[in-house]
C-alpha positions as CSV (number, residue, x, y, z in Angstrom):
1,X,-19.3,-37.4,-8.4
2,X,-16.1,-37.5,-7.2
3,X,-15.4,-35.4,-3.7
4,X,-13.0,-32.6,-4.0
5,X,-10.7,-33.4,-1.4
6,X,-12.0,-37.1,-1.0
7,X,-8.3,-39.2,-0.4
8,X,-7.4,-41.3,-3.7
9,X,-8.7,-44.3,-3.3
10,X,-12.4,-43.3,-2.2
11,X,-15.1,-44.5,-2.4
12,X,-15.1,-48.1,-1.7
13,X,-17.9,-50.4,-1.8
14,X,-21.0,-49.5,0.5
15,X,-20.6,-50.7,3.7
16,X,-24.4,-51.6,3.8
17,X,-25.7,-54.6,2.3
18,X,-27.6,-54.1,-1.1
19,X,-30.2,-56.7,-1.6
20,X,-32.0,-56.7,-5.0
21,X,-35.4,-58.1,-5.5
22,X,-35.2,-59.8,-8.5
23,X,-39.0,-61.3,-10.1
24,X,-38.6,-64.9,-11.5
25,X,-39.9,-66.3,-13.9
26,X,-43.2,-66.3,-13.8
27,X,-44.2,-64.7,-11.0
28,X,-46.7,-62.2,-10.4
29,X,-45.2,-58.7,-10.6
30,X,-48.2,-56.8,-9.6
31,X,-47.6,-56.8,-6.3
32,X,-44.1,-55.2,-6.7
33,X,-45.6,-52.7,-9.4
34,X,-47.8,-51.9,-6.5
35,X,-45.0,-51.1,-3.7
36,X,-43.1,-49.1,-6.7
37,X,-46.6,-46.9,-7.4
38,X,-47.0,-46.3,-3.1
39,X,-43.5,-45.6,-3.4
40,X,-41.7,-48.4,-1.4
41,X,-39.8,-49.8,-4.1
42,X,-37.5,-48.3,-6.7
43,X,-37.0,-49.9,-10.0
44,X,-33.5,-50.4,-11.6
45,X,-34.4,-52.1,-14.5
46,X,-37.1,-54.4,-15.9
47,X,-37.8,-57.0,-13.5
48,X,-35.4,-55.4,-10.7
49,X,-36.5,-53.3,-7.9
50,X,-35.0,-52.0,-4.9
51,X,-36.2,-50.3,-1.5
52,X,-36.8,-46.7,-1.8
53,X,-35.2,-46.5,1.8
54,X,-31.9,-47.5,0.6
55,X,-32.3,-45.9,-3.2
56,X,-32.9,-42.5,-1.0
57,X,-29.6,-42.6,1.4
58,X,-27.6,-43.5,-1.1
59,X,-25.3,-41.0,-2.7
60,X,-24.4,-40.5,-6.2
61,X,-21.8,-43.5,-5.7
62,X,-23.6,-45.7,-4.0
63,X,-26.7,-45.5,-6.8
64,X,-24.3,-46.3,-9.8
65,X,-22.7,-49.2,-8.0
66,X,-26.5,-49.9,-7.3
67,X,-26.8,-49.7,-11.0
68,X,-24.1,-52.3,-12.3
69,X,-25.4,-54.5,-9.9
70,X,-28.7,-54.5,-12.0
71,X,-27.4,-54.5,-15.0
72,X,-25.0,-57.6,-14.1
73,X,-27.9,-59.4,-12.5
74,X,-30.5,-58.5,-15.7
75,X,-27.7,-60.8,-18.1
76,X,-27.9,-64.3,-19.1
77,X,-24.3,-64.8,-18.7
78,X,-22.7,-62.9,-16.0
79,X,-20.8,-60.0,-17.8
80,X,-17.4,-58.6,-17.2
81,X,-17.8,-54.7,-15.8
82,X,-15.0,-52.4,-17.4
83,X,-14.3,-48.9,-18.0
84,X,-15.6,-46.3,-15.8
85,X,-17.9,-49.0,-14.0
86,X,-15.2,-50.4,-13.5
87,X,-13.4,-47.7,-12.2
88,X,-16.5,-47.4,-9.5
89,X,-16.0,-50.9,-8.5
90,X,-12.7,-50.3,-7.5
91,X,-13.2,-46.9,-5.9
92,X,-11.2,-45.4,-8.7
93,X,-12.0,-41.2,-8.4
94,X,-13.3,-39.9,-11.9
95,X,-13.8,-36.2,-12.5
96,X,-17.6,-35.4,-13.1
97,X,-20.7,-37.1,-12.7
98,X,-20.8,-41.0,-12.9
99,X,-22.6,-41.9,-15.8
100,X,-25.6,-43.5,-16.4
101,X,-24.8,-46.1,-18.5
102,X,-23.0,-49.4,-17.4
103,X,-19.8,-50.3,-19.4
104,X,-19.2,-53.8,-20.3
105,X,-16.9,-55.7,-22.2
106,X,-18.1,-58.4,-24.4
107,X,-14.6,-59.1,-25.8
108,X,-13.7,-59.3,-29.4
109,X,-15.2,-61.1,-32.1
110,X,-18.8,-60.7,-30.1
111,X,-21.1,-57.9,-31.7
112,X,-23.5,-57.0,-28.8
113,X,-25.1,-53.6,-29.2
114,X,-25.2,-50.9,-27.0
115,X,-29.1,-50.4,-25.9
116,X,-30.6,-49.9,-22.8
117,X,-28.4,-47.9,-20.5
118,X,-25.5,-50.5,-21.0
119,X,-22.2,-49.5,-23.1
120,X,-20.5,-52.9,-24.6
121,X,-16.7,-52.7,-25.4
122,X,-14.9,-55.4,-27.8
123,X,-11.6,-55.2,-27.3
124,X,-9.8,-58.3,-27.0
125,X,-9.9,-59.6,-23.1
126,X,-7.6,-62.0,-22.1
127,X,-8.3,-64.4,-19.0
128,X,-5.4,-62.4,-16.6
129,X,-7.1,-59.3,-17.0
130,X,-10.4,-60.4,-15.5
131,X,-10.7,-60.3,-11.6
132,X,-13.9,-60.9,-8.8
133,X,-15.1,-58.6,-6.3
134,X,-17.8,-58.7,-4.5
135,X,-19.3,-61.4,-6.6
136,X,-18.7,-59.1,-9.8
137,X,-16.7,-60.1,-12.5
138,X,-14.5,-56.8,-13.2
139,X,-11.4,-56.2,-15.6
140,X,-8.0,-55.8,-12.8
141,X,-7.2,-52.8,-11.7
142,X,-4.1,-52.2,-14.6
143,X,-6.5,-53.1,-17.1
144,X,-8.7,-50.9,-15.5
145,X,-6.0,-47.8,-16.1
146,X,-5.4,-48.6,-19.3
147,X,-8.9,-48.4,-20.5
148,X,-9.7,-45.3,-18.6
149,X,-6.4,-43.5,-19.9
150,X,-7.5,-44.6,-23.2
151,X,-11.1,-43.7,-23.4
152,X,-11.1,-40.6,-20.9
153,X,-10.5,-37.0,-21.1
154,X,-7.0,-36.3,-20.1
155,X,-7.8,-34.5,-16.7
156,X,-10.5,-37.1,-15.9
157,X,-7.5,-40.2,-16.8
158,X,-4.9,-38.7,-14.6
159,X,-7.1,-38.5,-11.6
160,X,-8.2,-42.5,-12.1
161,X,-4.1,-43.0,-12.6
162,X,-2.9,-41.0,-9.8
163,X,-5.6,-42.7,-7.4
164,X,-4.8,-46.4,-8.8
165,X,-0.8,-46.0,-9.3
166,X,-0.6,-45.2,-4.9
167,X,1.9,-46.6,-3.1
168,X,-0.9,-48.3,-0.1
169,X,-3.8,-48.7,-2.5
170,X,-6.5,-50.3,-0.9
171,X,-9.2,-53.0,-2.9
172,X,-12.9,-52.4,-1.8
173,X,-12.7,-54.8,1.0
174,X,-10.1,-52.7,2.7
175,X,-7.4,-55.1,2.5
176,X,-3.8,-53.7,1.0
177,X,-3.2,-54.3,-2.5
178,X,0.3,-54.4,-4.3
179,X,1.3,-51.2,-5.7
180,X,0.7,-51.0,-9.5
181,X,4.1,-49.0,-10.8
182,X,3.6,-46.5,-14.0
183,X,6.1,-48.8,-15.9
184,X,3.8,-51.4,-15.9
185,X,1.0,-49.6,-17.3
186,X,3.0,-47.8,-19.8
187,X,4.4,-51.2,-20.9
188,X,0.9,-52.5,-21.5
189,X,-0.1,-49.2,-23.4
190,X,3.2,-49.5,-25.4
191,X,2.0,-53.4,-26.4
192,X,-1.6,-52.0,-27.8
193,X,0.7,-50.2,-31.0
194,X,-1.8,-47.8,-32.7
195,X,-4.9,-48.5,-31.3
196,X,-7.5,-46.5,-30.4
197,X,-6.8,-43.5,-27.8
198,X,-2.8,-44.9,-27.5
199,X,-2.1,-41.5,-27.4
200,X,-4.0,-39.9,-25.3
201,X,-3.4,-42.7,-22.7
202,X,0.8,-42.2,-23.2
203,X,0.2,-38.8,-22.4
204,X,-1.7,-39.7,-19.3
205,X,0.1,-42.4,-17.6
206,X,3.5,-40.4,-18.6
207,X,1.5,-37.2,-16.6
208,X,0.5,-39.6,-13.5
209,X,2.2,-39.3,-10.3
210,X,1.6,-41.1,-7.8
211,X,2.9,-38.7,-4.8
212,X,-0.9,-37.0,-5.3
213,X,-2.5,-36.9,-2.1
214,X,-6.1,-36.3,-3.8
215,X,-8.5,-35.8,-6.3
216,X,-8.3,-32.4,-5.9
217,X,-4.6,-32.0,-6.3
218,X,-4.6,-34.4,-9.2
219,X,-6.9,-32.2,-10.9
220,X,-4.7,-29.2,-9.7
221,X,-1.7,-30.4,-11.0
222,X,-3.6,-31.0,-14.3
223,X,-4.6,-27.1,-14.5
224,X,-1.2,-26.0,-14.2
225,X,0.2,-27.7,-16.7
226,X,-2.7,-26.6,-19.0
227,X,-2.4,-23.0,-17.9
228,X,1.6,-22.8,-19.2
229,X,2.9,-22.7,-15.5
230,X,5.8,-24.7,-14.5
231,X,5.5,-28.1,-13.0
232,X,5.8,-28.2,-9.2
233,X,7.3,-30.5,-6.6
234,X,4.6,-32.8,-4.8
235,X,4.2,-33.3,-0.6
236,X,7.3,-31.4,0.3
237,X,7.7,-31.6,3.9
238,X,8.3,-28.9,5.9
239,X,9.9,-30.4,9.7
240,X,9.1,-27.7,13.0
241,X,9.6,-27.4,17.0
242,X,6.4,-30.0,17.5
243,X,6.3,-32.5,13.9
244,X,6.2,-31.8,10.7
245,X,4.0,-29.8,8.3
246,X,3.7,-31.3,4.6
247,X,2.5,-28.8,1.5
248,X,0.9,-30.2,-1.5
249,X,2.7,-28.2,-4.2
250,X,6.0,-26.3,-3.7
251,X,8.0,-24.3,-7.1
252,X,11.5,-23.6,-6.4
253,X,12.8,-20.0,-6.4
254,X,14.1,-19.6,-9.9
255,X,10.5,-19.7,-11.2
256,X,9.3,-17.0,-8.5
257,X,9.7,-13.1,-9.4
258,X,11.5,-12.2,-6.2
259,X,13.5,-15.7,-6.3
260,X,11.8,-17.2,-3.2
261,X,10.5,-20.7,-2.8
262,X,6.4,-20.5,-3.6
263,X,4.2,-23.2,-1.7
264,X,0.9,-24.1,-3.2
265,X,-2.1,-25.3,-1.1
266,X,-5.4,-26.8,-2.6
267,X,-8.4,-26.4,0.0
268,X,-10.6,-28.6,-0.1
269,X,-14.3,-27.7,1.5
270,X,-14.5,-31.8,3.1
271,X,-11.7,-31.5,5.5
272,X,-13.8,-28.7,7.4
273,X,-17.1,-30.4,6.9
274,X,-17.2,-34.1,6.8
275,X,-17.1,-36.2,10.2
276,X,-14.8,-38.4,9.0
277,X,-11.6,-36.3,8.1
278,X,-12.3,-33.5,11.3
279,X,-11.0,-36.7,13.8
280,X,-13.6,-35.1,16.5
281,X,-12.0,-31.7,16.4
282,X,-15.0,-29.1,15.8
283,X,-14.3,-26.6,12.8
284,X,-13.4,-23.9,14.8
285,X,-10.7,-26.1,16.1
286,X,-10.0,-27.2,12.3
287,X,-9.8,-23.6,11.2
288,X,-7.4,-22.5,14.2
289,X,-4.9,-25.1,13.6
290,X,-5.2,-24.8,9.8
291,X,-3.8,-20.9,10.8
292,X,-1.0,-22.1,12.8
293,X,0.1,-24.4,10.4
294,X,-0.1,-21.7,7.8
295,X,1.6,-19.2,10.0
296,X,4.7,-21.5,10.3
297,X,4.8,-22.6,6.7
298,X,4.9,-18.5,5.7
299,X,8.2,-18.0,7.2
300,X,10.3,-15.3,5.9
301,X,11.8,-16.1,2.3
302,X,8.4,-17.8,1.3
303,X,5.7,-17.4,-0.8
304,X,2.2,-18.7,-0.4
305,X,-0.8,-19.6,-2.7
306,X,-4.0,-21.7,-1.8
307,X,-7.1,-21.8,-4.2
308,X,-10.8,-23.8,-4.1
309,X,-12.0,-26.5,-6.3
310,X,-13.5,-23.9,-8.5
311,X,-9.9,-22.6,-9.3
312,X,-8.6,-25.8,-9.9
313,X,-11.4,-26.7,-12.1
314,X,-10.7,-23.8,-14.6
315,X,-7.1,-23.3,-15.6
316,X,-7.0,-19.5,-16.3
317,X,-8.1,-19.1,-13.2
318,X,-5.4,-20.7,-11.5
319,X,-3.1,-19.0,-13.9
320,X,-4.1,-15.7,-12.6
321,X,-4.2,-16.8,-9.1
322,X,-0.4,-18.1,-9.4
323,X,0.5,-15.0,-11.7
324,X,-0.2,-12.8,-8.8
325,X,1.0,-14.5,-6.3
326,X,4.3,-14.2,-8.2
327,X,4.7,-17.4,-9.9
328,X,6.3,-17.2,-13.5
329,X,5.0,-18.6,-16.8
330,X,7.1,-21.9,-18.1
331,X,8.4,-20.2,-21.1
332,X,9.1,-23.7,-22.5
333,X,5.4,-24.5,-22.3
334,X,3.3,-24.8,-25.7
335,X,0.7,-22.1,-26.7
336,X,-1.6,-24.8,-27.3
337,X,-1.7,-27.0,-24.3
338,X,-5.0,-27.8,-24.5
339,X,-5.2,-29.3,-27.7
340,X,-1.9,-31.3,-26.8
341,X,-4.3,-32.6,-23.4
342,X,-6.8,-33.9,-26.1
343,X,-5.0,-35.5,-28.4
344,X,-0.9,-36.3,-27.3
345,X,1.4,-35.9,-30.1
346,X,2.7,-39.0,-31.7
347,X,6.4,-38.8,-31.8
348,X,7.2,-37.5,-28.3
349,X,5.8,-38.6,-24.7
350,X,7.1,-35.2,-23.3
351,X,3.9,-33.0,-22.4
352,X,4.3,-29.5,-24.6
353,X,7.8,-30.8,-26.0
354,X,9.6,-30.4,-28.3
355,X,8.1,-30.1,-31.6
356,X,5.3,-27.7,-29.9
357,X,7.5,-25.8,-28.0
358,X,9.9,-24.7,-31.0
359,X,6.7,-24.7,-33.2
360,X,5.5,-21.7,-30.5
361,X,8.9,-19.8,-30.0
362,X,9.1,-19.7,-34.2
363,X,6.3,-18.2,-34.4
364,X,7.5,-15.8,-31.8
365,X,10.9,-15.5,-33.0
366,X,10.4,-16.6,-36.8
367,X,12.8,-13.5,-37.8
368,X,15.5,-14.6,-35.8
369,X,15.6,-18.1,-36.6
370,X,15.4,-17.7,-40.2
371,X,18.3,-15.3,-40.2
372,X,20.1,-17.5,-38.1
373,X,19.2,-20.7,-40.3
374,X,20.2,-18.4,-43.4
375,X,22.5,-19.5,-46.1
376,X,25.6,-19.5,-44.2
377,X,24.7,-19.9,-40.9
378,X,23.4,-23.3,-40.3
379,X,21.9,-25.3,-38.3
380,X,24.8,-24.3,-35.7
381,X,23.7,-21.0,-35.7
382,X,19.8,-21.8,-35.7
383,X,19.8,-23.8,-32.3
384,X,21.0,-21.4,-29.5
385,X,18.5,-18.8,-30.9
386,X,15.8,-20.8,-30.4
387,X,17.1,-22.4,-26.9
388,X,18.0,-18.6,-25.6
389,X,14.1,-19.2,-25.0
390,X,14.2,-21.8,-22.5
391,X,17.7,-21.2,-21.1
392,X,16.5,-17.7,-20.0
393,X,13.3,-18.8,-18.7
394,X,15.1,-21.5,-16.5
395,X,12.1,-24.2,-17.3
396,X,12.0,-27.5,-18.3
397,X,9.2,-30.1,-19.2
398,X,7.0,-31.7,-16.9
399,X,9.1,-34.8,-14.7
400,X,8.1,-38.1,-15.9
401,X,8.6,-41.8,-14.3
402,X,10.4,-42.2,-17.5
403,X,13.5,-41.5,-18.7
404,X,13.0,-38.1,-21.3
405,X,15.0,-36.2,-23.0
406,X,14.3,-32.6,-22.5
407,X,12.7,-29.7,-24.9
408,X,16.3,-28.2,-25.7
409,X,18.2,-31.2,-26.1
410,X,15.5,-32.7,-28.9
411,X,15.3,-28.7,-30.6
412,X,18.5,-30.0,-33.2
413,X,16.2,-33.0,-34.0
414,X,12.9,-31.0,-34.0
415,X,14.3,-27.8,-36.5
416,X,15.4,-30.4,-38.8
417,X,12.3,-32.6,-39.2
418,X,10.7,-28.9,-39.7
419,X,13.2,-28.2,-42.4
420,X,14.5,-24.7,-41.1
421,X,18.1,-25.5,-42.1
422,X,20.3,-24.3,-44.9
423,X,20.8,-26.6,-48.3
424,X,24.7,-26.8,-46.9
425,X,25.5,-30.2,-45.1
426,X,26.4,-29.6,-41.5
427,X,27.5,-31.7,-38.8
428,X,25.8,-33.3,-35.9
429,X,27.4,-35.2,-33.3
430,X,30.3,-35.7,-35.3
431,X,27.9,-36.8,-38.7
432,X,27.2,-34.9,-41.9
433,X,23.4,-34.0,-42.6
434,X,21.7,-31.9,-44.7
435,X,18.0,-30.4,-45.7
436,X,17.7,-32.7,-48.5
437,X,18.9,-36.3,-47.3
């Protein structure tokens, strides 16, 4: 399971060595069936055992990786690990428990079944897209994103992409990798047309941003999208008398109710607890410096909110926890986010825009858009009724990598696909149109 304020990135390969005992052919197994009933060996899968004294200090992590070794060792041919094992090889972050299946890829035109805790994928696999680690043969790390945007739940997809799209991503042995950029992965989604789960992965990969510091702010910035608030601005640093402080999330003041600037912290239980992030300092240390640095970030004319993992897990509670801290609803943002996050709508890459958004302030406003959109008023009249909405609110859609077009400038476009117009022609940018063309 992935740590909740575990750096992107994590975890890598174990640092211990794993040795399998493997039986050959033909030899006696009793001897091993033996250690397994005393309890010195643990088996994987048929014919593969392992010592119980590494099976037991192994975390969650460790024991899948443990696992695809198995299953790549139990195969005639050695197999090409994809997907979410994939994802494990390369310390790609997941959100949830790692599975226990083992996800291969046989490639197309092959018609291997998917038995015996081992999950085979057929899509075609070119030669590039195939890579070594560790002895492992594992699809590369941008054919790694692709699948998991494609195939994963949209929170679970953006976590992988935010880890694996860093700047100073690191393969399992440590060494620096070159960065991956979001144009490149978008460019390979593009190139797969109308295949399965395009559209969820568009959404994803348009969503990703690098800048994320963690798992746990990946999956933040997730929640508030889904709970309607407006899109922040990531790692803002905040300069001082003695360095710098830096704050994960940070909304400007138009979207606060008393027009001051609202900083957003997500506190992550590891940083007090684990050896390995507390740099020696004990937690009372931790704790006393984590109120300084607080202290200085509150100065006057700012707004504060922090919240757990289980806030960030469930977006209506961060909703409320932002609602009262001041924070105002994006205006502009769909009533049905959710549904959006599960399957992304096929004519736009903008997250809860357009066709949502005017879709949710019709049915809000559906008097005064048809009045508007009457017999003599138009189209002309129609569109700054329905934009009063977002101009008011002061909100746009989420920032992409890629160029967008916003919700209001696309609401022309969007009320006439939807046929709200009048039967008399009017003019767009200069060209006649009407209802029925």
């Amino acid at each position: 399971m992935t740590s909740e304020a575990t750096p992107h990135g994590q975890p890598r390969m174990p640092a211990f060595g794993l040795q399998l005992a493997h039986t050959e052919l033909g030899h006696d197994g009793r001897a091993q069936r033996r250690d397994r009933e005393a309890g010195r060996l643990e088996r994987l899968r048929r014919g593969i055992y392992l010592p119980s004294s590494i099976w037991s200090s192994a975390d969650s992590d460790d024991r899948y990786l443990l696992r695809i070794q198995a299953a790549a060792i139990s195969r005639r041919e050695q197999p090409v690990i994809s997907h979410v094992s994939a994802a494990r090889v390369w310390g790609l972050p997941i959100l949830g428990q790692w599975p226990a299946a083992v996800h291969l890829q046989g490639g197309s035109g092959q018609t291997r079944t998917s038995k015996t805790a081992v999950v085979w994928h057929h899509d075609p696999l070119p030669d590039a897209d195939v890579t070594e680690i560790a002895g492992l043969l594992v699809t590369t790390r941008i054919r790694t994103l692709v699948d998991l945007a494609r195939s994963q739940p949209f929170r679970s997809a953006v976590i992988s992409l935010d880890a694996g799209l860093q700047e100073h991503f690191a393969g399992p042995d440590g060494l620096a990798l070159p960065a991956v950029l979001p144009e490149e992965v978008m460019d390979r989604v593009l190139r797969l047309g109308s295949a399965r789960g395009t559209r969820r992965a568009r959404q994803a990969v348009d969503f990703a941003d690098s800048r994320s510091g963690s798992v746990g702010e990946s999956l933040s910035r997730t929640g508030i999208w889904l709970a309607g608030m407006p899109v922040p601005d990531l790692q803002i640093v905040y300069p001082h008398a003695f360095g710098e402080d830096r704050v994960d999330f940070r909304w400007k003041r138009r979207f606060h109710v008393k027009r001051m600037p609202l900083l957003g912290e997500f506190d992550g239980e590891v940083k007090y607890t684990r050896a390995q992030f507390r740099g020696g300092r004990s937690i009372d240390e931790i704790v006393w410096e984590e109120k300084r640095r607080e202290d200085r970030l509150r100065a006057p004319g700012r707004a504060m909110a922090r919240w757990l993992w289980a806030d960030a897990l469930k977006p209506e509670r961060l909703r409320a926890l932002l609602l009262n801290a001041g924070l105002r609803p994006d205006q502009c943002a769909s009533t049905s986010r959710w549904s959006a996050a599960r399957a992304a709508p096929a004519r736009t890459s903008c997250p809860g825009a357009p066709e949502q958004v005017v879709g949710a302030w019709a049915s809000r406003r559906k008097f005064s858009v048809r009045r508007a959109s009457g017999r003599h008023g138009g189209l002309l009249a129609a569109v700054p009724v329905v934009l009063a909405g977002c101009l008011r609110a002061g909100s746009r859609p989420p920032p992409s990598t890629h160029a967008q077009p916003s919700c209001c400038r696309n609401t022309a476009a969007v009320l006439v696909r939807r046929r709200w117009v009048s039967h008399a022609p009017v003019r767009i940018d200069g060209y006649p149109r009407s209802r029925d063309r």
